[in-house]
BAFI-3210 file (N, C-alpha, C; in Angstrom, 3 decimals, decimal comma, padded with zeros to 6 digits):
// residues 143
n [1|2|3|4|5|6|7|8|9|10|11|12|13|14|15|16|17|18|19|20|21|22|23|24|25|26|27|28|29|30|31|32|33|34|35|36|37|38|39|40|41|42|43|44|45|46|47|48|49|50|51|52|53|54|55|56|57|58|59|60|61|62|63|64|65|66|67|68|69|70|71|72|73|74|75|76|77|78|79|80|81|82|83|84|85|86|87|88|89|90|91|92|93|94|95|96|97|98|99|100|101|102|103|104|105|106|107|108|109|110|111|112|113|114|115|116|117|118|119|120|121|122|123|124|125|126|127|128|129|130|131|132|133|134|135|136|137|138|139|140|141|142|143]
n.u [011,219|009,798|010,015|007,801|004,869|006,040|005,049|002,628|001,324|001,871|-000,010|-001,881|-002,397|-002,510|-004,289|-006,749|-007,228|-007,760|-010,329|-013,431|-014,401|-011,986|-010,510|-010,641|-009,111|-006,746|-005,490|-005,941|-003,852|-001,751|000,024|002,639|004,280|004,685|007,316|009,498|012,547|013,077|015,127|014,510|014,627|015,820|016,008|014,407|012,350|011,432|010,752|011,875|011,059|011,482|009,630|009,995|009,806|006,597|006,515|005,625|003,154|000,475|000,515|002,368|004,336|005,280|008,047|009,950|012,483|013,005|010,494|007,484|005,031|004,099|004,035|001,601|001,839|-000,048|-000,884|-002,631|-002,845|-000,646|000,339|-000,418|-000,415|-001,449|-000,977|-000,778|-000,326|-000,076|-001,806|-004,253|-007,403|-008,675|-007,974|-005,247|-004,078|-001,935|-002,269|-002,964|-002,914|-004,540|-004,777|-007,447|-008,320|-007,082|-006,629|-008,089|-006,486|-006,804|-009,444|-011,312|-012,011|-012,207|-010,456|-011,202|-009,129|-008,941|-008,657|-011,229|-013,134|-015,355|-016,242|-016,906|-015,393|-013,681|-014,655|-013,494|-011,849|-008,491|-005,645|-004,460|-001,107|000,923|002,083|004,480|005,607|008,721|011,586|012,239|011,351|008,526|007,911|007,279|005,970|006,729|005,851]
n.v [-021,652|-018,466|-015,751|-014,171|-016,335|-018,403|-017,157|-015,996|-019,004|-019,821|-018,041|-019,271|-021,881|-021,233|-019,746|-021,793|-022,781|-020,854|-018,591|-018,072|-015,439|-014,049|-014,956|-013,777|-011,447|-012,192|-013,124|-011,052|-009,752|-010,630|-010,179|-008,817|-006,173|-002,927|-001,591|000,179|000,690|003,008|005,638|007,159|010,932|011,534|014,300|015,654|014,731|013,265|011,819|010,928|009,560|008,892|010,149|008,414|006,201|005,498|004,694|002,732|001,793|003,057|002,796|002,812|000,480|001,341|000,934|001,711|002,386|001,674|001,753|000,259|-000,367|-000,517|001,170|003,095|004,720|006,635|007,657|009,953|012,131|013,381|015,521|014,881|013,182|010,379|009,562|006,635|005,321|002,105|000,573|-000,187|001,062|-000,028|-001,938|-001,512|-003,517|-004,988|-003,410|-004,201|-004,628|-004,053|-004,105|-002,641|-001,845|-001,163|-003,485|-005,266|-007,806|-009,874|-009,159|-008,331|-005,615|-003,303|-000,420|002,683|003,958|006,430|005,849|005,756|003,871|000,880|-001,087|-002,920|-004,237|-001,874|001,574|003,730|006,884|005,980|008,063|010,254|010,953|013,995|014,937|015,968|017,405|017,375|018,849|016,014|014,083|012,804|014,304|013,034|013,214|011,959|011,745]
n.w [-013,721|-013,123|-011,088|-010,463|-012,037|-009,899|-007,239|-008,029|-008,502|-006,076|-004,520|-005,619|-004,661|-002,167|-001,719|-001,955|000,722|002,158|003,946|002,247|001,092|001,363|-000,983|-003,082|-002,842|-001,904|-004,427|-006,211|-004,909|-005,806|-007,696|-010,004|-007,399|-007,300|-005,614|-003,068|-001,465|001,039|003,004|005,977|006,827|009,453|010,845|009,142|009,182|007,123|004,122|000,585|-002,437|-005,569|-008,420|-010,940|-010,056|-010,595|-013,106|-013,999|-012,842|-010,909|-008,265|-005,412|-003,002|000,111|001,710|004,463|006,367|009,449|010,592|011,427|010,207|006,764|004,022|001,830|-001,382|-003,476|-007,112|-008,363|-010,303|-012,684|-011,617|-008,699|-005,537|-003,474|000,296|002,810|005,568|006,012|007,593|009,462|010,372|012,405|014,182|014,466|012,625|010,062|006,582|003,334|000,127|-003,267|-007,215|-006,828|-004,194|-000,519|001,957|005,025|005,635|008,220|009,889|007,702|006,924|004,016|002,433|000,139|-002,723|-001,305|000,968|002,530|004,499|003,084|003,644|006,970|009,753|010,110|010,587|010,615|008,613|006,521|007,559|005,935|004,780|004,560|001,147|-001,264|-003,760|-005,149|-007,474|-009,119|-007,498|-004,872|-002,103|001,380|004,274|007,187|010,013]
ca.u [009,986|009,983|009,521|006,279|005,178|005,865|004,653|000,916|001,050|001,843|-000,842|-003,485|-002,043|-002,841|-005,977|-007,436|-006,429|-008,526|-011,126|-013,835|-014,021|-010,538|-009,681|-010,364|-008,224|-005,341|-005,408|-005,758|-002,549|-000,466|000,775|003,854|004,329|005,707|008,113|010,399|012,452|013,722|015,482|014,122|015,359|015,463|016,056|012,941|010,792|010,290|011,447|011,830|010,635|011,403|008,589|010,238|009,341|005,371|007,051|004,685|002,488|-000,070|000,694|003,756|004,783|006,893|009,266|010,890|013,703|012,706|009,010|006,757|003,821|004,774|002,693|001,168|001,482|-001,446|-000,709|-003,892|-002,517|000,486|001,178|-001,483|-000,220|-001,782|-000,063|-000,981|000,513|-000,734|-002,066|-005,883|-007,954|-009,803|-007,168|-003,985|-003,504|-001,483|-002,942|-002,375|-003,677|-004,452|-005,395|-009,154|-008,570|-006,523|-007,753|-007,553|-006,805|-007,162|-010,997|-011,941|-012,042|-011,721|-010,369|-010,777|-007,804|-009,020|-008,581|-012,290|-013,535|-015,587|-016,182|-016,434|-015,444|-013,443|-015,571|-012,762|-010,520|-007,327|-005,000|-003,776|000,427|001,326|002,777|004,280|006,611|010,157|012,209|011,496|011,254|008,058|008,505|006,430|006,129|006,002|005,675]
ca.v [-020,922|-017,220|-015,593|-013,923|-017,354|-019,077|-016,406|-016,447|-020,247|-020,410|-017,839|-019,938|-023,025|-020,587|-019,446|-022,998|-022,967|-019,269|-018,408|-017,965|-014,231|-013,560|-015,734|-012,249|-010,022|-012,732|-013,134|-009,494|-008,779|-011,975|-009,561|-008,357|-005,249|-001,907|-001,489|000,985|000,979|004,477|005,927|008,352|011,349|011,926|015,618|016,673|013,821|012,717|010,881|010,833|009,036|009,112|009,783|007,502|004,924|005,488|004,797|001,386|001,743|004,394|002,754|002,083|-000,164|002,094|000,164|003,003|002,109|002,065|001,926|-001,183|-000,505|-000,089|002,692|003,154|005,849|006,273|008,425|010,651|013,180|013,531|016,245|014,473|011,383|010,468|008,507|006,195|004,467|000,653|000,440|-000,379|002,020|-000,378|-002,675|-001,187|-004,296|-004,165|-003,762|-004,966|-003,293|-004,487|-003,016|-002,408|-001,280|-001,037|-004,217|-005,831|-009,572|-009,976|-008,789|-008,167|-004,380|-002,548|000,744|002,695|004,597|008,005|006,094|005,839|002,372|000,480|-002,205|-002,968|-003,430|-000,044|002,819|005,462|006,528|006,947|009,672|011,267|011,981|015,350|014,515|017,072|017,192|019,012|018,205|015,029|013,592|013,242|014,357|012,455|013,859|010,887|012,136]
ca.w [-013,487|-013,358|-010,008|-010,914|-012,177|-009,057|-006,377|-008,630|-008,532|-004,769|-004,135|-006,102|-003,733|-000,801|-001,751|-001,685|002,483|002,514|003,820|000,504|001,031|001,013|-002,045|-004,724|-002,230|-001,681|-005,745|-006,439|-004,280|-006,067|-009,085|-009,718|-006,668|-007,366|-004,410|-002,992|000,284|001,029|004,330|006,945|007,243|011,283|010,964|008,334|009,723|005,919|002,966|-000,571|-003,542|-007,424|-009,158|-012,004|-009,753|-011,192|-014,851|-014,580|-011,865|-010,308|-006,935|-005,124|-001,478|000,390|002,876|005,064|007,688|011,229|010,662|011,893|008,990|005,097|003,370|000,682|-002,401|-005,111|-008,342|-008,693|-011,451|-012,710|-010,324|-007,311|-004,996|-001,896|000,990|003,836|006,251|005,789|009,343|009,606|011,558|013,176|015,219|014,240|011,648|008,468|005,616|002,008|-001,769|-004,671|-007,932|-006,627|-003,067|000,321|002,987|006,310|005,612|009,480|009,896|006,702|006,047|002,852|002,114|-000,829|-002,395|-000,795|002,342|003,012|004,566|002,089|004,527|007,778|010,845|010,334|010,501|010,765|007,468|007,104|007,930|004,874|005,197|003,802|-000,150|-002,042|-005,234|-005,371|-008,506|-009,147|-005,936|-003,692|-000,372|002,257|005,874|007,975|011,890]
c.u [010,344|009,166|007,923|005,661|004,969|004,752|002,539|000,694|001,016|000,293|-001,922|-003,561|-002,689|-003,956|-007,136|-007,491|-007,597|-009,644|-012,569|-013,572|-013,218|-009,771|-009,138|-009,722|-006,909|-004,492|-005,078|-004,380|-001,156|000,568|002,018|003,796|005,318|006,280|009,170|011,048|013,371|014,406|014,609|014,613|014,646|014,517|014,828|011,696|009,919|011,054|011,002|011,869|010,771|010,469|008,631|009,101|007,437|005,623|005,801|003,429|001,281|000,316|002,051|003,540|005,996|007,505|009,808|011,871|013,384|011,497|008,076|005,912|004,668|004,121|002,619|000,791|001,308|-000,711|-002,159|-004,104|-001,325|001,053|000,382|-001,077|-000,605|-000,842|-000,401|-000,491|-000,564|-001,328|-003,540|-006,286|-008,783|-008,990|-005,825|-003,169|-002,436|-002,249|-002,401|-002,925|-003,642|-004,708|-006,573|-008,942|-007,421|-007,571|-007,243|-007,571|-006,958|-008,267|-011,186|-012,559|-011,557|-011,934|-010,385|-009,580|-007,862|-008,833|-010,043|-012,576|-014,934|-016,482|-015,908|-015,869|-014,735|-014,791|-014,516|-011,763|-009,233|-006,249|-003,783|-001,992|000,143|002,256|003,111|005,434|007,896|011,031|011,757|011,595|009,803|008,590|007,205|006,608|005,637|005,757|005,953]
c.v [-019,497|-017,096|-015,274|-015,074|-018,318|-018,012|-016,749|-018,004|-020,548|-019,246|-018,595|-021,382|-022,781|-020,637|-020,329|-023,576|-022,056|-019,263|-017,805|-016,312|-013,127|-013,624|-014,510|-011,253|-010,934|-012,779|-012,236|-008,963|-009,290|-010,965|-008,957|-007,104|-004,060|-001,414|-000,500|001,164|002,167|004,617|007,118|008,844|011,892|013,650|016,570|015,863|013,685|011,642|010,916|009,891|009,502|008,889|008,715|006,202|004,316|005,123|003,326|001,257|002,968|004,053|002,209|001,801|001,016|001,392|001,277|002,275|002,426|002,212|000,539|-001,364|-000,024|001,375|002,336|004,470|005,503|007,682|008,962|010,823|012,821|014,781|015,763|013,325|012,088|009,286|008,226|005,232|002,999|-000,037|000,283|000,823|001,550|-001,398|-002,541|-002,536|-003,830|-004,555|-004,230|-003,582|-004,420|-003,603|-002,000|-001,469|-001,444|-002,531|-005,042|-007,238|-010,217|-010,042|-008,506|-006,215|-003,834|-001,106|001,027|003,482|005,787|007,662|005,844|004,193|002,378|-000,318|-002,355|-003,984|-001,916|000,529|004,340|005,436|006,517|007,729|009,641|011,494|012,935|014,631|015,463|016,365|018,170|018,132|016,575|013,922|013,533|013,118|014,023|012,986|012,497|010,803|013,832]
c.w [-013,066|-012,054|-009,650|-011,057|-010,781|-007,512|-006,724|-008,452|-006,803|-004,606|-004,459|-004,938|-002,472|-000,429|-001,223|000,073|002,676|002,669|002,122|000,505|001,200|-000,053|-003,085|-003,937|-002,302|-003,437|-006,265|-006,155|-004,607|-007,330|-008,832|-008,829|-007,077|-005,694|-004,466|-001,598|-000,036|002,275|005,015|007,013|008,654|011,238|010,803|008,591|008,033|005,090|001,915|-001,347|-004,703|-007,450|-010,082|-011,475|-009,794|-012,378|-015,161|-014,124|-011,271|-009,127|-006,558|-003,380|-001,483|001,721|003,366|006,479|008,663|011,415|010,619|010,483|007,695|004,826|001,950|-000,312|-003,911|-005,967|-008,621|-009,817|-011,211|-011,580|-008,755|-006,688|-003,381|-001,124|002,279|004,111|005,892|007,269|009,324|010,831|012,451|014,892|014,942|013,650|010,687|007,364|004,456|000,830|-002,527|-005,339|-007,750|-005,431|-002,234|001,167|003,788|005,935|007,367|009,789|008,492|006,207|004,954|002,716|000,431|-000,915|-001,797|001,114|002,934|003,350|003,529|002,730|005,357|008,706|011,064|009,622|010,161|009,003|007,783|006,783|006,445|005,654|003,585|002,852|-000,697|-003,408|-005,242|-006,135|-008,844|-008,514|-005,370|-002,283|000,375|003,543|006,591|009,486|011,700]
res [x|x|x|x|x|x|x|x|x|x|x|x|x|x|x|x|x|x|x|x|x|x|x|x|x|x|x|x|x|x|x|x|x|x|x|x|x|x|x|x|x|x|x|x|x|x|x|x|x|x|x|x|x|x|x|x|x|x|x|x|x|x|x|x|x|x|x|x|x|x|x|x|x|x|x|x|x|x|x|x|x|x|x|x|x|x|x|x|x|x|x|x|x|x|x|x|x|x|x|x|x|x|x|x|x|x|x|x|x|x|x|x|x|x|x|x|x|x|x|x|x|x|x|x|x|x|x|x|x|x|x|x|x|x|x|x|x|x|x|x|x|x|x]
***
């Protein structure tokens, strides 16, 4: 069985455990993940990303070293990506994504990709990190 394959089959296993109005977010988030773990640099308080790593994806998981929450970077435009930390604004949860949206499997909030809640109990959005582009790299400012 092919990892993909099994991961979708255990989520459908899961699902059936789930609350009902979690089932199309736990489903949504079963697909194959574009992932990337990168390092921090101390010094510039950022970190870099290949763009390549959009070659399949508009969105990518970013894993960073020494950081409790993941993040999350959207593909706008080819020259436009936004980036947020995966942190809920409502109880400092983590959040998830799927294709559709950003959302709290904890309480039940949904972000969209601009960051805006959707759904509550968050009320607040959230906080935009500074993204830019140099060669073909983004550079993320993360503190």
């Amino acid at each position: 069985m092919k990892r993909v394959d099994f991961i979708k089959s255990s989520c459908l296993a899961c699902s059936s455990l789930a609350l009902p109005g979690a089932v199309t977010m736990l489903l949504e988030s079963c697909g194959s993940m574009n992932m990337a773990k990168v390092d921090y640099d101390k010094t510039l308080k950022q970190c870099l990303v290949p763009i390549s790593k959009f070659a399949e994806s508009k969105l990518l998981m970013l894993r960073v070293k020494g950081f409790e929450f993941d993040f999350i970077v959207i593909k706008k435009t080819d020259t436009s990506y936004q980036t947020f930390e995966l942190r809920c604004s409502h109880e400092d949860q983590p959040l998830d994504f799927s294709n559709k949206n950003i959302f709290c499997a904890s309480h039940g909030s949904i972000f969209n990709f601009d960051g805006i809640p959707t759904k509550q109990p968050a009320t607040k959005p959230l906080k935009p990190l500074k993204t830019s582009i140099s060669d073909q790299n983004l550079v993320i400012q993360l503190k």
